[in-house]
C-alpha positions as CSV (number, residue, x, y, z in Angstrom):
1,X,50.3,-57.2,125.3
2,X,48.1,-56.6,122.3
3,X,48.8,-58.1,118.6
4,X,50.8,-54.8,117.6
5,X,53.2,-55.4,120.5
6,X,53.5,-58.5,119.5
7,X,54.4,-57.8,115.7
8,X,56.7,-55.3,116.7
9,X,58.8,-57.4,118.7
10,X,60.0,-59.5,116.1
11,X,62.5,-58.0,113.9
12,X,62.8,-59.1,110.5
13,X,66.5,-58.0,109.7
14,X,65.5,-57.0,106.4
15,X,68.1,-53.8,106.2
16,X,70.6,-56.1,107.2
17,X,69.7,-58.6,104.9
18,X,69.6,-56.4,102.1
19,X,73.3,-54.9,102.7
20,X,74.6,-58.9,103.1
21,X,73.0,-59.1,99.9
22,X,75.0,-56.1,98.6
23,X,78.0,-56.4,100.2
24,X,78.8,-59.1,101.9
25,X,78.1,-62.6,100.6
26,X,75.3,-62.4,97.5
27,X,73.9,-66.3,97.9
28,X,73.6,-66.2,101.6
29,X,71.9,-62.6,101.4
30,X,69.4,-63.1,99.5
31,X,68.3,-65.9,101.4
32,X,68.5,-64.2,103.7
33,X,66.0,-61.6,102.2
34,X,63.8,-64.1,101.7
35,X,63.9,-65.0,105.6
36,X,63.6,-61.3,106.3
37,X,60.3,-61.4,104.5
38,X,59.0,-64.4,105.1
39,X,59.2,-63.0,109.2
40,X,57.6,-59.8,107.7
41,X,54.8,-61.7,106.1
42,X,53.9,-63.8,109.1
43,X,54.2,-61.1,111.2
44,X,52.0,-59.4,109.7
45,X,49.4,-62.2,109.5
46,X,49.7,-63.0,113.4
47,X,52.2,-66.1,113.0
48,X,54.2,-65.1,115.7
49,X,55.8,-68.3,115.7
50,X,57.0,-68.5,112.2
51,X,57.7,-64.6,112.6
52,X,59.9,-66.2,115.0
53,X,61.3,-68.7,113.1
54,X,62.4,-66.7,110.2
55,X,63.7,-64.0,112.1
56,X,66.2,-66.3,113.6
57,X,67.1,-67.6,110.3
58,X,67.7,-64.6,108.8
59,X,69.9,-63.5,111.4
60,X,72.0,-66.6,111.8
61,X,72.2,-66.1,107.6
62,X,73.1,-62.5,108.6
63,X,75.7,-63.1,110.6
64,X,77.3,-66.2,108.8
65,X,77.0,-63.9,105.7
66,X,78.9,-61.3,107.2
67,X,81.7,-63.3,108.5
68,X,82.3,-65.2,105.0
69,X,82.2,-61.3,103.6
70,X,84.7,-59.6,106.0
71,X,87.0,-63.5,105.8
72,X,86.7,-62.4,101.7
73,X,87.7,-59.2,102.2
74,X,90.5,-59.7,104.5
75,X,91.9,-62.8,102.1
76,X,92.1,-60.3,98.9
77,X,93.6,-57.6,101.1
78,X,96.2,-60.3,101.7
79,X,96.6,-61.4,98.0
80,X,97.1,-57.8,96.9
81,X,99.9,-57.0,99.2
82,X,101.5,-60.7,98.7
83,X,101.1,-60.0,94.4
84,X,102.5,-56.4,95.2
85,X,105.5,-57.5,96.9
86,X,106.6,-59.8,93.5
């Protein structure tokens, strides 16, 4: 496996980062940008290991951001059919 291989097999979860960031859960996307980038930067300076390292960050951020954002959204859909019913 040659050093492009290499850099390509660690994803950065930047796109998913960026729409946490947006709509999801603002704190914990935007670190999680910064993971994202972080894994970019390393990446594309050979670190595989801390590629590694903040690629798995970012995606635990990820996915802890996008369970606090869909819990949010279900918890106002709630409110707004419990006010509506008043």
């Amino acid at each position: 496996m040659d050093g492009t291989q290499a850099r390509a097999s660690v994803p950065s979860y930047l796109v998913w980062s960026i729409f946490n960031l947006l709509c999801c859960c603002f704190p914990l996307g935007v670190a999680a940008v910064v993971c994202s980038c972080r894994s970019e930067n390393a990446s594309g300076v050979g670190d595989m290991a801390r590629a590694q390292e903040a690629s798995r960050t970012a995606k635990i951020l990820n996915i802890v951001g996008l369970v606090c954002g869909i819990i949010l959204i279900i918890i106002v859909i709630v409110l707004q059919f419990a006010a509506a019913k008043h």
